[in-house]
N, C-alpha and C positions, 0 to 999 in steps of 0.2 A: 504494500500500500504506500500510497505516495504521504509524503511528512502534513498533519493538519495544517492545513492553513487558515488564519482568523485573520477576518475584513478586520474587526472590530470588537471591540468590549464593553459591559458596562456592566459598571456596579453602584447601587443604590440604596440608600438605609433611611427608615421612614421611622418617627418616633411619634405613638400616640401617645399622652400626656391623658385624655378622656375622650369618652362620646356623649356627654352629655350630662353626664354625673360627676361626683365628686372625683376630681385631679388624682391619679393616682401616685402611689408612694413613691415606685418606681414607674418611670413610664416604658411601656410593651418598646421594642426594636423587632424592625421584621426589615431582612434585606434581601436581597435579588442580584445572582450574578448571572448574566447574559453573554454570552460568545457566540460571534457571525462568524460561521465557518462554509469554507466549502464544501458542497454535497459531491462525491467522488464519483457518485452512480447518478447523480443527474442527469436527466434525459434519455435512457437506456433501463432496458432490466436485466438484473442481473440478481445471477440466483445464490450466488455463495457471496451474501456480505457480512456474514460473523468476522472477516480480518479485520474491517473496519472499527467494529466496536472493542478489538484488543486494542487498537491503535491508540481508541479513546479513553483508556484505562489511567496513563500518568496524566492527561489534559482532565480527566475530571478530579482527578485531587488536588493538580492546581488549580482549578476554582474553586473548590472546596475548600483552601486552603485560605483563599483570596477573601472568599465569604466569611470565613470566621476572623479573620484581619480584619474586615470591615464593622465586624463586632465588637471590634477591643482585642482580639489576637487570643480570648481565654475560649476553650471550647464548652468550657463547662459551665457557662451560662444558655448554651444553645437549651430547647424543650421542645421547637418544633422543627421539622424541615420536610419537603416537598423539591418535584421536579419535573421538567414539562421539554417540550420541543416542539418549534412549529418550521415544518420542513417547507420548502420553495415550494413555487408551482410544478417544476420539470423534475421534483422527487415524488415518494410516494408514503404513506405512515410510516409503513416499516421502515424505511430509513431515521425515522424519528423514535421506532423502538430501538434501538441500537444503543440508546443514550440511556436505556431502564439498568444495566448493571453498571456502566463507567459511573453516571453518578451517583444511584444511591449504592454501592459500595464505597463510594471515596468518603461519601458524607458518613456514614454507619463508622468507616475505618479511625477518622480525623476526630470522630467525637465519642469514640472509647467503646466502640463496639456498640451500639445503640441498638436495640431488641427490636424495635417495630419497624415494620417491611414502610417502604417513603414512599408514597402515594405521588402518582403522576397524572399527565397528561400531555396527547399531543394532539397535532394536527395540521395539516397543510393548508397554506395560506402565502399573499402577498406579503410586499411591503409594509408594513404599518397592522398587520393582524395583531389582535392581542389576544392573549392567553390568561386565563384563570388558572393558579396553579395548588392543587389542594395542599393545605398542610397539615398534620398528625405530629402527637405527638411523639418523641423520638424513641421513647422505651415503650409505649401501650396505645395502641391505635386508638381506645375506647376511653381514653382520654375528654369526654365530650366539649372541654372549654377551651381546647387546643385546635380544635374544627375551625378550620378557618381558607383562607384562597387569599392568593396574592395576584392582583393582575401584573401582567407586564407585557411587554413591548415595544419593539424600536421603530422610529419611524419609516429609515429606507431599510429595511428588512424583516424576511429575507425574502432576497434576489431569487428567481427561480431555479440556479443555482447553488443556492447556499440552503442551511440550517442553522437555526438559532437555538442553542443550546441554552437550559436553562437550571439553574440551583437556585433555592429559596429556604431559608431558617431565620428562624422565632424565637425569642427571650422567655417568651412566656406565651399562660392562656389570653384569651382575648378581654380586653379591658370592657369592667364591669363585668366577667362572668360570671351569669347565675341562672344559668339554665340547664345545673342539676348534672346527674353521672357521678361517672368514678372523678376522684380528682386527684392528682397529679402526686399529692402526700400520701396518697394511699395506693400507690400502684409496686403490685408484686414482684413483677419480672419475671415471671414465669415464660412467659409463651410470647412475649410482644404486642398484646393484646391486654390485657390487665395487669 
């Protein structure tokens, strides 16, 4: 496989403060790392593209890596993360599956083994598509105040050629949670799930 190549990057870090209620203690951080890369199989099919998602194996833990930098450089403030891809016109989903083990393994690896499987999404699209990207929390899916989605999106991307790679982690539940489940102090570790 030929070496990734990235148009472009961006990373982004959003601090809610409240939604409408009492200011909270700490305020929530949720950030979003994004990579325009090119799609290698664009415009053709092709039926063995598992080499490509090895390739993407050291590139998602440098986002991964880049993400938790963007948080203050500690992993162990992360609680949620999530990951998505919105591939060109001239690819096809599958090539935006390709991105389900490069990054939630870098994210699961960087933040000490983290039990719950990291909830995705992808989808083909323009320039300017945006993506809703689910996030969980990072040791128990059934976390229910951790339920949350991050949109993102870059304006000229992606090119019909390229894919947008995307990593998303959470500080915390969603501010003012109180809509009940397991919470977060009280989760076992068992299974990834509670």
């Amino acid at each position: 496989m030929p070496e990734i190549q990235v148009r472009k990057r961006l990373i982004t870090v959003e601090e809610i403060f409240h939604e409408g209620g009492p200011p909270a203690e700490t305020p929530l951080r949720r950030a979003a790392a994004l990579a325009v890369v090119k799609n290698p199989y664009a415009g053709r099919y092709v039926e063995d593209i598992q080499p490509f998602m090895e390739d993407l194996k050291p590139f998602g833990l440098t986002m991964a890596k880049a993400l938790i930098d963007a948080l203050g450089g500690d992993p162990s403030v992360v609680e949620g993360y999530g990951k998505g891809a919105i591939v060109g016109s001239a690819g096809e989903i599958e090539h935006g599956a390709l991105w389900h083990a490069p990054g939630g393994y870098a994210m699961r690896e960087l933040l000490g083994d983290a039990k719950a499987i990291v909830p995705s999404t992808k989808k083909v699209g323009g320039p300017g598509t945006r993506l809703d990207v689910p996030v969980t929390h990072i040791n128990a899916s059934y976390v229910r105040g951790h339920f949350d989605a991050i949109e993102v999106g870059i304006t000229d991307a992606p090119r019909a050629d390229e894919i947008v790679f995307v990593l998303v982690m959470t500080t915390g539940a969603r501010i003012h949670d109180r809509a009940g489940g397991l919470k977060a102090k009280d989760i076992k570790g068992e299974d990834g799930l509670r």
